[in-house]
ZADORO-614786 format. One record per residue (C-alpha): x negated, y negated, z negated. Coordinates in steps of 0.001 Angstrom, whole numbers. Each point is the difference from the previous one (the first is absolute). Example, Ala and Ser with C-alpha at 12.3 -4.5 7.8 and 13.67 -1.06 7.14 Angstrom:
2
{{-12300 4500 -7800}} {{-1370 -3440 660}} 
This chain:
422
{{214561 -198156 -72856}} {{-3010 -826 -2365}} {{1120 1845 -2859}} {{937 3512 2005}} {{-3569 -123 1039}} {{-1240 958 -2968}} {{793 3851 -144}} {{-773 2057 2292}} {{2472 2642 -1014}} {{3918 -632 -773}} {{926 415 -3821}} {{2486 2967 1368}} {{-3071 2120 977}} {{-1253 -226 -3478}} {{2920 631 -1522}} {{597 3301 2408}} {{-3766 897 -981}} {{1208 158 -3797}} {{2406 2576 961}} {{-590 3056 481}} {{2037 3384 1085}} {{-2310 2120 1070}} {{-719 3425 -2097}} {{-2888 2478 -338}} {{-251 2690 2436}} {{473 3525 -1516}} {{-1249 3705 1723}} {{1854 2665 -1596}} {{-2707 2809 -245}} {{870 3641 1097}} {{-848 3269 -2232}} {{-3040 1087 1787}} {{-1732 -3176 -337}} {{284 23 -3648}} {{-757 3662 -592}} {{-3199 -984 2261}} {{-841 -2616 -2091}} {{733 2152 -3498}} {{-3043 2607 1539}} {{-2220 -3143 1256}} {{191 -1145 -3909}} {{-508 3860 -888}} {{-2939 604 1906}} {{-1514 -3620 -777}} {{376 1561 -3503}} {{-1905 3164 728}} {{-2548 -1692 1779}} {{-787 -2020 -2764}} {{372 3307 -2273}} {{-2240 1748 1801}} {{-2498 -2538 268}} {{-239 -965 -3689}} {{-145 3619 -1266}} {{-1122 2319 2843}} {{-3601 1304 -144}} {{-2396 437 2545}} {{-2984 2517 -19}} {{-2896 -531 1993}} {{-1934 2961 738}} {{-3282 1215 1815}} {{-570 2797 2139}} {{-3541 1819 -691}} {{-1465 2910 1975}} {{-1974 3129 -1804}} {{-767 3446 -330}} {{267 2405 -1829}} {{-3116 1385 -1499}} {{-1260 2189 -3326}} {{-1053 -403 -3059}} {{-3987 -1455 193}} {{671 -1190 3880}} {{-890 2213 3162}} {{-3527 151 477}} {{-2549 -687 2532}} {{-2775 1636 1069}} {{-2687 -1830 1538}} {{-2744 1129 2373}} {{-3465 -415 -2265}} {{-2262 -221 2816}} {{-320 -685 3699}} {{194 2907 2600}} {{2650 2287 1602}} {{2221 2800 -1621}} {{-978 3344 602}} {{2538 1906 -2035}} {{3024 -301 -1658}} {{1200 2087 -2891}} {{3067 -1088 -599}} {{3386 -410 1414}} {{2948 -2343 -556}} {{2262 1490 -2477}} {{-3076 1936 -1548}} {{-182 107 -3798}} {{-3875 -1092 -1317}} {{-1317 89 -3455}} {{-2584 -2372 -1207}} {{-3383 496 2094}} {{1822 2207 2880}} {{-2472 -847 2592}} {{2310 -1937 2821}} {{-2750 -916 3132}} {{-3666 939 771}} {{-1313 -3373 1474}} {{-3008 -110 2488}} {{-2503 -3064 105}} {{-2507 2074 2500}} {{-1883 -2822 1629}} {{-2422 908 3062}} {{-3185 -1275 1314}} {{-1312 -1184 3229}} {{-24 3233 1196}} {{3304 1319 -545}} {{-1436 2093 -3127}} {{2338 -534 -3170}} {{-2649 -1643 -2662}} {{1730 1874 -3112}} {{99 2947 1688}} {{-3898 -22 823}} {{-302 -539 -3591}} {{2240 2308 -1070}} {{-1612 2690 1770}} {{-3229 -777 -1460}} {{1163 247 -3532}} {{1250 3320 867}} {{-3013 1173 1263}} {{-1783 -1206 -3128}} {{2809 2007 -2339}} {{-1062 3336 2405}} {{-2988 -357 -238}} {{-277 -425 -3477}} {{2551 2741 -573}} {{-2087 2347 2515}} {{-3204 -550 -2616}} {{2015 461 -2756}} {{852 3755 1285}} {{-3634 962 1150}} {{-961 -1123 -3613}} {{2349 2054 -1623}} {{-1163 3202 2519}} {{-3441 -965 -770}} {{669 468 -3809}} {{1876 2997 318}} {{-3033 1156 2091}} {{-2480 -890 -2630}} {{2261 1039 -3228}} {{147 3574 1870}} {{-3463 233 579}} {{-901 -799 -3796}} {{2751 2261 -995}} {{-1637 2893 2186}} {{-3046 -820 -1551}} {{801 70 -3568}} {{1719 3244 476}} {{-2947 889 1132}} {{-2015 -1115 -2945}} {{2737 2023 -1933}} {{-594 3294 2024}} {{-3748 -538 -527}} {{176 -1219 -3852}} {{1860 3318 -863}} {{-2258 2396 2025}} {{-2813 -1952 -1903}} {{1219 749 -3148}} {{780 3914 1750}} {{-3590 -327 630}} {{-1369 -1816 -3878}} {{2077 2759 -1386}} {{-1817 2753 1563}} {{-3070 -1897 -524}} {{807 -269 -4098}} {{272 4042 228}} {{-2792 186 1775}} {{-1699 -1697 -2654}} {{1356 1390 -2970}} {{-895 3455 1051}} {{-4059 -978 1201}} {{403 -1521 -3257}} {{1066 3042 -1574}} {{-2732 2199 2066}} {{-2827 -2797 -1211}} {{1021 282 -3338}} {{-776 3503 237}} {{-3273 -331 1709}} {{-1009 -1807 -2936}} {{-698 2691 -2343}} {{-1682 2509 2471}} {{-2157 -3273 961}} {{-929 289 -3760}} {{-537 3372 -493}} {{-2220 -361 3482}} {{2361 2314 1797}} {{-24 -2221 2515}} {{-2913 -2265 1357}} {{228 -3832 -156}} {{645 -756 3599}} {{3007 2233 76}} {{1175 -1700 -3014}} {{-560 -3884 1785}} {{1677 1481 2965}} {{3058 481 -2147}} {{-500 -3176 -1829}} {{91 -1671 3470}} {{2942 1913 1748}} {{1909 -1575 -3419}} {{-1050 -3109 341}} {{1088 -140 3772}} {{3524 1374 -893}} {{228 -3087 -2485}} {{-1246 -2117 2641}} {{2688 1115 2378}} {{2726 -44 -2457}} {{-1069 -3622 -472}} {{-379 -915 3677}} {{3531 1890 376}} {{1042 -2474 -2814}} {{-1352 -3012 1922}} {{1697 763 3082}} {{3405 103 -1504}} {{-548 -3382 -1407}} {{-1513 -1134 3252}} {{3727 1062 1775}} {{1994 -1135 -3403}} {{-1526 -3211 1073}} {{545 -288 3685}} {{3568 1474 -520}} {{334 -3094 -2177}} {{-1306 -2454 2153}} {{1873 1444 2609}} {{2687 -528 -1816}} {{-784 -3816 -813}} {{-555 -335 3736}} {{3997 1548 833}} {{1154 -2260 -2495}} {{-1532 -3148 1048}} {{1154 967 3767}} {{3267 -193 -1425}} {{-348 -3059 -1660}} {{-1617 -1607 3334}} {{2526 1400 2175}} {{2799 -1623 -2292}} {{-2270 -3225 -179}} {{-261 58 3603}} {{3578 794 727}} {{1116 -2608 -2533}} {{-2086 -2802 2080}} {{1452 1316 2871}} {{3205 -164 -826}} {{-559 -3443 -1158}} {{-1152 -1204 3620}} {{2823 1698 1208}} {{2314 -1654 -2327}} {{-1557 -3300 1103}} {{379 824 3927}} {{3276 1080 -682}} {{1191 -3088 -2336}} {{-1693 -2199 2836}} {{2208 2091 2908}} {{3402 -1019 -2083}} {{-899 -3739 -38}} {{-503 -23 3117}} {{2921 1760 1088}} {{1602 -2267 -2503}} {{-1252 -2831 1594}} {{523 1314 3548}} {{3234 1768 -368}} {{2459 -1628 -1751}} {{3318 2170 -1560}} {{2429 -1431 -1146}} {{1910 1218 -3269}} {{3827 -560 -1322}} {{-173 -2406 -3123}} {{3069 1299 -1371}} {{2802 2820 -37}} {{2659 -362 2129}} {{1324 768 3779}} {{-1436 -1648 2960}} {{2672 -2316 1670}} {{-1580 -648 3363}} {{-3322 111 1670}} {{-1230 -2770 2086}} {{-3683 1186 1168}} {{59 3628 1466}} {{-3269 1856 1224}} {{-2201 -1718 2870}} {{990 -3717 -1189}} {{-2240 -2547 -911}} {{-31 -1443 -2510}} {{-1600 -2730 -2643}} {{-808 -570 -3502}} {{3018 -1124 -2258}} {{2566 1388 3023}} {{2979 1608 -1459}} {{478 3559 991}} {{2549 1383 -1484}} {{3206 -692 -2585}} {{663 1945 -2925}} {{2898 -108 -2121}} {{-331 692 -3510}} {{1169 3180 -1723}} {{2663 -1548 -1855}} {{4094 1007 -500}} {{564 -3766 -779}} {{421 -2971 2522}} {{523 -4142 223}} {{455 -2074 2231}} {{-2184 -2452 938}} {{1641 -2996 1638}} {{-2063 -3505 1402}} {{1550 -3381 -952}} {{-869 -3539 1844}} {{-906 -2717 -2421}} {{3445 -1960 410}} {{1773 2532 -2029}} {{-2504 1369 -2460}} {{539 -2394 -2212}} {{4102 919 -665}} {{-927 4284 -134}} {{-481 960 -3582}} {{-961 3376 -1591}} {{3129 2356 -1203}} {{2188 -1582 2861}} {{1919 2027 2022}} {{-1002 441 3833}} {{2232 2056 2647}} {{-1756 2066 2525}} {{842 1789 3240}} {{-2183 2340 1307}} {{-485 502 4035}} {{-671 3371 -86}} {{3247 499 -1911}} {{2749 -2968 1849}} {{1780 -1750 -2978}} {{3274 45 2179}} {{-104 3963 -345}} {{-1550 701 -3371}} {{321 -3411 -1581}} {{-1892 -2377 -1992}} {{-3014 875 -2608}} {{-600 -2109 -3400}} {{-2876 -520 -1229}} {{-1553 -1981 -2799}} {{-3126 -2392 104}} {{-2541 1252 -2151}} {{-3392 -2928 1217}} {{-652 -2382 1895}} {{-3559 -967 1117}} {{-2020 -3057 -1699}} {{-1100 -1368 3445}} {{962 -87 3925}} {{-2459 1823 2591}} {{304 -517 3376}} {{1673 1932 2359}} {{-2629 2036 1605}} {{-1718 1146 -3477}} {{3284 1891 -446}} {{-442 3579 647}} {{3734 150 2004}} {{-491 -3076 1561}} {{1628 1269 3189}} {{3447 -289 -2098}} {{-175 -3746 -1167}} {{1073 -2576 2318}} {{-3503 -1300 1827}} {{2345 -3737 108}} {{-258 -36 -4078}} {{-2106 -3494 -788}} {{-2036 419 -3190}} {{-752 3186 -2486}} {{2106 2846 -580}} {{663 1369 -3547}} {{603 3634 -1317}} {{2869 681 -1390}} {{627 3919 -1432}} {{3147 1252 -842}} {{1186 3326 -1638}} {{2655 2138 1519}} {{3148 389 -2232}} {{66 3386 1648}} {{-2893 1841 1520}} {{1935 1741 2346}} {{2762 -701 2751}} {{3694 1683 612}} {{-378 1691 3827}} {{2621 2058 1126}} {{696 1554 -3544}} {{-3727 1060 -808}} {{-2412 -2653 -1940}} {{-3233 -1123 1931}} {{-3207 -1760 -1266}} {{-1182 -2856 1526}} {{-2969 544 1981}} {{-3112 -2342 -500}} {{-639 -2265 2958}} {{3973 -220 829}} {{634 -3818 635}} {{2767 -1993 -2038}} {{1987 -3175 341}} {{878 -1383 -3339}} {{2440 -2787 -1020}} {{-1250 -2184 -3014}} {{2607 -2649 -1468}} {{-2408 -3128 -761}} {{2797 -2371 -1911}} {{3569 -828 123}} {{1009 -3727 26}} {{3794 -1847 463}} {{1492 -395 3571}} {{-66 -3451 -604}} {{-4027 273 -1311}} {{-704 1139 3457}} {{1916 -2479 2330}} {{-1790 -2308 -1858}} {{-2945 1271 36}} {{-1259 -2329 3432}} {{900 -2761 -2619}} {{-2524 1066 -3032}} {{-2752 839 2613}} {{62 -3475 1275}} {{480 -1270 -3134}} {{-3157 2174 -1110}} {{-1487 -1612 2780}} {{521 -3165 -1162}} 
């Protein structure tokens, strides 16, 4: 009884445990299941494939416009006031200096009375009256040059009847000379008393005297023709003097007049050829100094495009790369996709609102925006058969490839940026 105690188990129960007839269990597999599990290997296969040797490209989306060679233009307002005219029109064709507004800066006083105008009139009343004293100046000269004219014709008439007259006078002479001379020998010969023969003497010696006065008088007229002469001359030379002077002030008022006009009214020229593209200040609008007025678009055949990229991707857009661009105005479903190649890229970011198209880049952008220009492969687009030029100001949407890395590169990618982190 003791030694049974011992085990706990009989030695048969062992021995049956050493034994044993049972044998594996076995599924017999049907032909779907293993033609399922061929195409799970397969496409575990191509998964792994395609993740060790596809590529992915990242790319960015940029906005832009199209605009010409040199950039569209603005023209700014160069003084305060309101626009009285307008010369132009959009679609208009300008050269360089085409006047393009007349700008008012008329300011009034405390009575109501416009200040440049008071002035204004002033200056012109100055200019009139000046310009009034030049005309009675010239009348009075013509006045006085006939009068001395008249009066040296005169002289003339007079200077050739007195040499009518000294003529006479020298025949007159000659022949009581002639009689005298006669006289003489019956004066001699006592013919004749001695009184007769001094009252012959005498009427000789008074047609000498009047030959000589005749004589004097010429000269006398000679010389007042002369000085009358001097005198037409030198109211010549005053009148031009004193027109000269005049003329002078008048240049002066006149000089004077344009700055102030210049000063008052402001017009504004086009800096350069081209056609204007739209007008944003008509007539009766205020407006201020350094406004813009008006667009112009340059008179150019040739176009780029002028696209804005955010500071994440500048750093992956190079020059020469390639850049795909659909136009609104022309919907890439219809007419397809432009290339285009990228010629520069700006130095430095600007903000947002210094951009002159602001209105097109995304106001949600954090940080500067760079310029990127790219040249069209083709200046024109296929529409309906015919080719058409793209218009400046027509807004773009351009695809730019930044880089290309592994599938693999990019699932991983959360891992290097913690890493980075790190």
């Amino acid at each position: 009884m003791v030694a049974r105690g011992k085990h706990l188990y009989r030695p048969e129960y062992f021995e049956a445990q050493k034994i044993s007839n049972e044998g594996r269990i076995l599924l017999n597999t049907s032909f779907n299941q293993n033609i399922y599990f061929v195409l799970s290997i397969l496409v575990l296969i191509a998964v792994i494939i395609f993740i060790s040797f596809a590529e992915y490209i990242r790319r960015e989306t940029l906005v832009g416009i199209v605009s010409p060679i040199g950039g569209m233009v603005k023209v700014q307002a160069n003084d305060s006031g309101f626009v009285e005219q307008l010369f132009v029109k959009e679609g208009d064709r300008v050269e360089s200096m085409t006047p393009l507004y007349e700008i008012k800066t008329e300011r009034f006083d405390d009575t109501g009375v416009g200040v440049k105008k008071r002035i204004l009139v002033s200056i012109e009343k100055q200019y009139q009256l000046l310009f009034e004293r030049k005309k009675q100046e010239i009348q009075k000269a013509d006045f006085e040059r006939e009068a001395l004219t008249d009066d040296i014709n005169r002289l003339d008439d007079e200077v050739s009847i007195l040499h009518n007259v000294l003529k006479l006078s020298n025949s007159e002479l000659e022949l009581t000379r002639s009689l005298f001379n006669k006289q003489k020998p019956l004066f001699n010969k006592k013919f004749i008393s001695e009184v007769e023969y001094q009252k012959k003497q005498l009427e000789l010696y008074s047609k000498e005297s009047q030959v000589q006065i005749h004589k004097l008088n010429i000269q006398k007229l000679i010389r007042e023709k002369e000085k009358l002469i001097f005198t037409l001359k030198s109211t010549d030379i005053n009148l031009s003097l004193m027109l000269k002077d005049i003329d002078k002030q008048l240049e002066v008022i006149t000089q004077n007049k344009v700055e102030f006009i210049s000063q008052s009214d402001s017009q504004v020229l086009s800096p350069i050829k081209g056609v204007i593209a739209s007008i944003l200040a008509v007539e009766g609008h205020s407006v201020s100094n350094g406004q813009t007025l008006l667009v112009i678009s340059p008179d150019s055949e040739k176009a780029f495009i002028e696209l804005y990229a955010p500071s994440r991707s500048i750093g992956f857009i190079k020059v020469g790369q390639k850049v795909r661009l659909r136009f609104d105005a022309f919907p890439y479903e219809k007419f397809g996709v432009q290339a285009g190649i990228i010629t520069s890229i700006s130095k430095s970011a600007i903000a947002a609102d210094m951009i002159s198209n602001h209105g097109l880049v995304n106001n949600t952008e954090v940080g500067g925006l760079y310029q990127v220009r790219v040249e069209l492969l083709k200046p024109t687009i296929t529409v309906y058969g015919r080719e058409e030029r793209f218009v400046s100001g027509m807004t773009v949407i351009a695809d730019v490839e930044l880089d290309t890395r592994k599938i693999y590169e990019w699932m991983l990618e959360p891992l290097y940026t913690i890493k980075g982190k790190v």
